[in-house]
C-alpha positions as CSV (number, residue, x, y, z in Angstrom):
1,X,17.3,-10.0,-1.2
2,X,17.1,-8.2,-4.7
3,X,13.9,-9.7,-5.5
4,X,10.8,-10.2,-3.4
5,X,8.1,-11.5,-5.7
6,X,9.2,-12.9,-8.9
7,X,6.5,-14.4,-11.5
8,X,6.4,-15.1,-14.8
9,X,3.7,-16.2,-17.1
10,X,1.0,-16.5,-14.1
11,X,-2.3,-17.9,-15.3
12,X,-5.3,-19.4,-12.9
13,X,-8.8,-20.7,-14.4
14,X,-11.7,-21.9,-12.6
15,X,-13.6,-23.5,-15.8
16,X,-14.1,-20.8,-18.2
17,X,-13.4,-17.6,-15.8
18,X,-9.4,-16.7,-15.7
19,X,-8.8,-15.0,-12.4
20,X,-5.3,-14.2,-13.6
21,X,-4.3,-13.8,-16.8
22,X,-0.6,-14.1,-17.7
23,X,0.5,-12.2,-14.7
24,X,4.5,-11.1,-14.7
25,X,6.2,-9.4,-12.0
26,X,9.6,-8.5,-10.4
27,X,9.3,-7.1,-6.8
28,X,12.1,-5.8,-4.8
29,X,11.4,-5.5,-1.0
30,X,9.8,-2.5,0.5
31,X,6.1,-1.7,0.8
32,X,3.7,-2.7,-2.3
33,X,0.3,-1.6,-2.6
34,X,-2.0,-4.2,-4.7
35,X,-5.0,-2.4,-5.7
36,X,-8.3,-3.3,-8.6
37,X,-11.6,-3.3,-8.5
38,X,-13.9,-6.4,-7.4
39,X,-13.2,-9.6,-9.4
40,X,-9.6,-7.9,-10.9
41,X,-7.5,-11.3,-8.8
42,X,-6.0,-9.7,-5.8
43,X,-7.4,-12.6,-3.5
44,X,-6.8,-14.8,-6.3
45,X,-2.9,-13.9,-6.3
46,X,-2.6,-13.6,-3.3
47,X,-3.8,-17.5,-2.2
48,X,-1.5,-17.7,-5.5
49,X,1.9,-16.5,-3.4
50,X,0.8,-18.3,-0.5
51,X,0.8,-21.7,-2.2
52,X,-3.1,-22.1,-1.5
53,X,-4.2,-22.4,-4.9
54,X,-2.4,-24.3,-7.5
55,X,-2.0,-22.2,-10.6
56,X,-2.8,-23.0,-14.4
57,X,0.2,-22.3,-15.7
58,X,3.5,-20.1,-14.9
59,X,5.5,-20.1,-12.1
60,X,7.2,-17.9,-10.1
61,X,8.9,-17.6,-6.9
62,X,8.7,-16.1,-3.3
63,X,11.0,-14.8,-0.9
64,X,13.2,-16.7,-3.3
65,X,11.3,-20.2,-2.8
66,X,9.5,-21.7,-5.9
67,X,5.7,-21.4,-5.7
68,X,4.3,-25.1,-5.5
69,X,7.1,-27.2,-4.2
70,X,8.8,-24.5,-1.8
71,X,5.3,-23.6,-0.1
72,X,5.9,-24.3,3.2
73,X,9.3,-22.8,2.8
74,X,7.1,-19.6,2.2
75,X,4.3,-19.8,4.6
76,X,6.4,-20.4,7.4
77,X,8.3,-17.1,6.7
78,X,4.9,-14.5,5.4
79,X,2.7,-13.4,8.4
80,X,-1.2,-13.1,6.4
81,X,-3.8,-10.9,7.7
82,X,-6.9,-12.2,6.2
83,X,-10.0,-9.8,5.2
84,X,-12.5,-12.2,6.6
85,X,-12.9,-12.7,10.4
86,X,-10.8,-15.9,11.7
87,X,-10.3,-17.1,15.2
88,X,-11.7,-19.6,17.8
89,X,-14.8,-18.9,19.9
90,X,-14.3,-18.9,23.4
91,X,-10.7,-18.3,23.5
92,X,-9.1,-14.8,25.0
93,X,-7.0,-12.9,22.3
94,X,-3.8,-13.4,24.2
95,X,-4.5,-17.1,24.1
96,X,-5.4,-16.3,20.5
97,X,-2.5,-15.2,19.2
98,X,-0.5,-17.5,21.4
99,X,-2.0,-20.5,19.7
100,X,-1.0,-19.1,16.8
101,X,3.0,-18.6,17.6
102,X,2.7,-22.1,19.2
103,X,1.4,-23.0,15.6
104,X,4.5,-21.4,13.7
105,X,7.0,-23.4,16.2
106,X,7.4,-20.9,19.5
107,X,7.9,-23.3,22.2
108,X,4.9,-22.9,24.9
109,X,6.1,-20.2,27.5
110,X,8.1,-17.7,24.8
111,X,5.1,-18.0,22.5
112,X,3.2,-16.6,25.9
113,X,5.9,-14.0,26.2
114,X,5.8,-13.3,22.8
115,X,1.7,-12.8,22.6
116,X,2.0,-9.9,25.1
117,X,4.6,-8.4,23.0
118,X,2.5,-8.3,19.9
119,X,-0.7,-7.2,21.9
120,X,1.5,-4.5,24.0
121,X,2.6,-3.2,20.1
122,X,-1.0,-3.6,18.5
123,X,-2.7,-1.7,21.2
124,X,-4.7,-4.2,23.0
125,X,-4.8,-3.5,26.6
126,X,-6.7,-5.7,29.0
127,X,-8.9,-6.5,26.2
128,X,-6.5,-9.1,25.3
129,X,-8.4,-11.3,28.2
130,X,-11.7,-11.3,26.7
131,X,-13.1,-14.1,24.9
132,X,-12.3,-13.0,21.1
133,X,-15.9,-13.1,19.9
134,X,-16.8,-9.8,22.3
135,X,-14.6,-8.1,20.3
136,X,-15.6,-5.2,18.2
137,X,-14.5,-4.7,14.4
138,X,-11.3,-2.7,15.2
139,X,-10.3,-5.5,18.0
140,X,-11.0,-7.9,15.3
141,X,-8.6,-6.0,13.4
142,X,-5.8,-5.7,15.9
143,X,-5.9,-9.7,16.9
144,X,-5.7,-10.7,13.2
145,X,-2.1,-8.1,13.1
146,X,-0.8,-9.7,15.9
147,X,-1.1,-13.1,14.9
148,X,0.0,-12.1,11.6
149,X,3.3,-10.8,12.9
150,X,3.6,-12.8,15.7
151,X,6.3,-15.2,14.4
152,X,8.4,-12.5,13.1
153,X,7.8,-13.2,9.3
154,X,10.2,-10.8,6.7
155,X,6.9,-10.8,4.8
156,X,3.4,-9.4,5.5
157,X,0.1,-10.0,3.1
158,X,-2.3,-7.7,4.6
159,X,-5.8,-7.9,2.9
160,X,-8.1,-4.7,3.6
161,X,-6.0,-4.2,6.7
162,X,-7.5,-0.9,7.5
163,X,-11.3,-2.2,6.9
164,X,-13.7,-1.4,9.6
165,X,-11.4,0.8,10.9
166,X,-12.3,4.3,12.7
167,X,-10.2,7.2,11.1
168,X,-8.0,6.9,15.1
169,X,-7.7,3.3,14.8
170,X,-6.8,3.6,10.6
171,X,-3.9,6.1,12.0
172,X,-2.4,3.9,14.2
173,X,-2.8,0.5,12.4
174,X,-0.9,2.4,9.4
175,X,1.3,3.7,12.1
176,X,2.4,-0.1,13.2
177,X,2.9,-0.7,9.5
178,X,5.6,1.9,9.0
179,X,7.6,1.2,12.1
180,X,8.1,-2.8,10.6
181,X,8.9,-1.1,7.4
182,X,10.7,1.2,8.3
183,X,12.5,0.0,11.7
184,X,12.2,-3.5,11.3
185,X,12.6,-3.8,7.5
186,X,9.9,-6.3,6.9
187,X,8.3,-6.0,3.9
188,X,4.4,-5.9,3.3
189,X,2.1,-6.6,0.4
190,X,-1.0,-4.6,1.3
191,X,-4.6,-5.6,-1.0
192,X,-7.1,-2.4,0.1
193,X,-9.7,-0.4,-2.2
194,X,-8.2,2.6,0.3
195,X,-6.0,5.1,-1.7
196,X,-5.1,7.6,0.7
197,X,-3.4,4.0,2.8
198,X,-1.6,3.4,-0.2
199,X,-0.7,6.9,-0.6
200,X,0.4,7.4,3.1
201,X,2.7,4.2,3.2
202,X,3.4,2.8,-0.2
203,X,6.5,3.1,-2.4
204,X,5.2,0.8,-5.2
205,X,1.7,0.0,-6.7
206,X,0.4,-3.0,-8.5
207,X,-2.7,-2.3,-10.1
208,X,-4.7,-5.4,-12.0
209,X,-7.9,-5.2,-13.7
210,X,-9.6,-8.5,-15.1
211,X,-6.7,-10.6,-13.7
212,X,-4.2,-8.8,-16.0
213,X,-1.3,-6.6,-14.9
214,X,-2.3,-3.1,-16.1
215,X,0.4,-1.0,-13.8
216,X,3.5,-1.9,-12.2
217,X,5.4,1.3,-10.8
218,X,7.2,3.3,-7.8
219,X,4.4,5.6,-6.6
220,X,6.9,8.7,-6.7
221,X,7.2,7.7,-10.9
222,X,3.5,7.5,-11.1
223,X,2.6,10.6,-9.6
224,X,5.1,12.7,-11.3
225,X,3.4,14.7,-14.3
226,X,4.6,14.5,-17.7
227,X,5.7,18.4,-17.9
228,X,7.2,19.8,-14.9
229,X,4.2,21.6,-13.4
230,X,3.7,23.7,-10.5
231,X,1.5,25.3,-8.0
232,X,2.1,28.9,-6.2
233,X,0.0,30.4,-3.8
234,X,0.8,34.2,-2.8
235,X,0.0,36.7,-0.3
236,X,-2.5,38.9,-2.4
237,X,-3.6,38.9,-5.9
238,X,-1.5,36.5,-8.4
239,X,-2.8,38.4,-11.6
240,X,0.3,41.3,-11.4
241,X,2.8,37.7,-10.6
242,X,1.0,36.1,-13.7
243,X,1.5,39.4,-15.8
244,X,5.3,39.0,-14.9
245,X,5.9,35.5,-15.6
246,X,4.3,36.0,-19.0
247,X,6.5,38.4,-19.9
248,X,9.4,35.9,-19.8
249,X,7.4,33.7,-21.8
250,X,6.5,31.1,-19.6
251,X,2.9,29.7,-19.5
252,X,1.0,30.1,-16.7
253,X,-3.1,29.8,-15.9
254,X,-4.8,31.3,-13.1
255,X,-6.4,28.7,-10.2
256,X,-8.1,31.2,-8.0
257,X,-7.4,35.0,-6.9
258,X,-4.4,34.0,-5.0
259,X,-3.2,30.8,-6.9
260,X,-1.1,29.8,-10.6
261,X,0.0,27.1,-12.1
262,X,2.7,27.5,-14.0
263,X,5.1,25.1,-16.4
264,X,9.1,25.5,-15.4
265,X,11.5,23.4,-17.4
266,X,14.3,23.9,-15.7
267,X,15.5,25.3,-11.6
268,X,16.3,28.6,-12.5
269,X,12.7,29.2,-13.2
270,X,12.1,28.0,-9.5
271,X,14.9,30.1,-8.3
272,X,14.2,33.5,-10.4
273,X,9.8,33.2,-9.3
274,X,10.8,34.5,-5.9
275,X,12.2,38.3,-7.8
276,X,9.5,38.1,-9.9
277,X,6.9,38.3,-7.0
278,X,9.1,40.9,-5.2
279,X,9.0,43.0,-8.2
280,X,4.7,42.2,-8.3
281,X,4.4,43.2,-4.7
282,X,3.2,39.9,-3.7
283,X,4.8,37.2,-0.9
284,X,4.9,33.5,-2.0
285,X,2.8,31.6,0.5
286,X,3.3,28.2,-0.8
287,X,5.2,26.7,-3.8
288,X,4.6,22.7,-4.6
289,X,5.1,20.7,-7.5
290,X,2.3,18.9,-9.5
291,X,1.6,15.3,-8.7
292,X,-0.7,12.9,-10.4
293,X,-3.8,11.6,-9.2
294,X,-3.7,8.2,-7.5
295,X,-7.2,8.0,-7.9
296,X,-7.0,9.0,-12.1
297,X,-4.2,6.2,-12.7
298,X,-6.0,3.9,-11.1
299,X,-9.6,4.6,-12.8
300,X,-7.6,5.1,-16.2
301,X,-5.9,1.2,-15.4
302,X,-9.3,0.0,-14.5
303,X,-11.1,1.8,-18.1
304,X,-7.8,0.2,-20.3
305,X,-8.6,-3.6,-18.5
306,X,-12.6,-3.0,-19.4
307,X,-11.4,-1.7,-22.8
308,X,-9.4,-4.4,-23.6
């Protein structure tokens, strides 16, 4: 499928208050971080692709059925983690997440079969017996994955997947995202205020800000600097290195005793550094290229939606 999420012209009001503003997007399948600050329409959106709210104006499509007519086309094929707790007192989790793969069509014994599956993968253990209101936040957080994924959906909405989460628990749940990424080439639509998540597992970011698109990129693009800077840490003292680069003209500025940063426009800069700190009587101990913040393009898409 070339396209995942395609909408165009996307616009929900409640009254006077527009959640989303004349959203457009193009999504190919992979794994897409959503990101904004409180009140920017993430949840909005995302009951949006899921056919719970009816929108204003726009349309759009998912998984390449039409949002409103074609939304139980698209339910029955996206597996939603919700960030608010949601399951039935006095049931066990395995019983839990059966009723939910009962619920997407499993007939009675393989949706059994295919509970213990999901629990084995999510980590449960023997707590998948326990009544499901004994369970602690991070068990809250594993039975919502499982039921999520339980039907074997090629799409994932995961809201604040990782809340709640100790850093172990944030690891592995993470973890369990890659492998269906990466293994099982479902694609997930993750909505978290986390950046190192999106960071660790991402390959495209979607950042709104007063229900407005404000960035739509491949992370790699985002984080690559506008001049080709770099970082080099030596064995020693970098000032005779930074005496040597200067003298082929290049600019470079000092980060610490040990440490430069230094502007190459081309690989043969790259290539000749490793003389040049021969010749300065220093060892390179580390050489990595610049990368823009995550955290600065998002807090300069969030100033441009209060700006605007």
């Amino acid at each position: 499928m070339d396209e995942l999420i395609a909408l165009e012209g996307i616009s929900k009001h409640y009254g006077r208050i527009r959640a989303l503003d004349d959203v457009s997007l193009s999504l190919r399948p992979g794994v897409i971080g959503l990101l904004g600050p409180n009140g920017a329409g993430k949840s909005t959106l995302i009951k949006v692709l899921m056919g719970l709210v009816r929108v204003t104006r726009g349309s759009g499509r998912v998984l390449g059925f039409p949002l409103g007519k074609g939304f139980r086309q698209i339910r029955a094929r996206v597996g939603y983690l919700p960030e608010d707790d949601c399951y039935l007192a006095g049931l066990p989790g395995v019983e839990m997440v059966r009723f939910m793969a009962r619920l997407s069509g499993l007939p009675s014994i393989e949706a059994l079969r295919r509970a213990h599956e999901i629990l084995d993968f999510c980590g449960a253990e023997e707590e998948r017996y326990r009544n499901v209101e004994t369970y602690s936040s991070g068990m809250k957080q594993k039975l919502k994955f499982a039921q999520a994924i339980v039907h074997d959906p090629p799409l994932l909405i995961l809201d604040e997947p990782t809340s709640g989460l100790d850093p172990e628990e944030r690891e592995a749940m993470l973890g369990r995202v890659r492998i269906l990424a990466q293994r099982m080439g479902k694609s997930v639509l993750i909505s978290t205020h986390i950046l190192p998540d999106v960071q660790a597992i991402c390959d495209t970011v979607v950042i709104l800000a007063k229900g407005r698109v404000r960035v739509v990129d491949r992370l790699e693009t985002l984080r690559k600097p506008s001049s080709p800077i770099w970082h080099v840490r030596v064995m020693g003292s970098a000032a005779a290195l930074a005496d040597r680069m200067r003298r082929e003209g290049l600019s470079v500025e000092s980060e610490a005793a040990d440490a430069l940063a230094f502007v190459a426009s081309n690989e043969t800069v790259i290539q000749r550094l490793w003389s040049w700190a021969s010749e300065a009587g220093v060892g390179i101990r580390a050489l990595v290229p610049a990368q823009n913040s995550l955290e600065q393009i998002f807090l300069d898409a969030v100033r441009e939606g209060t700006d605007a």
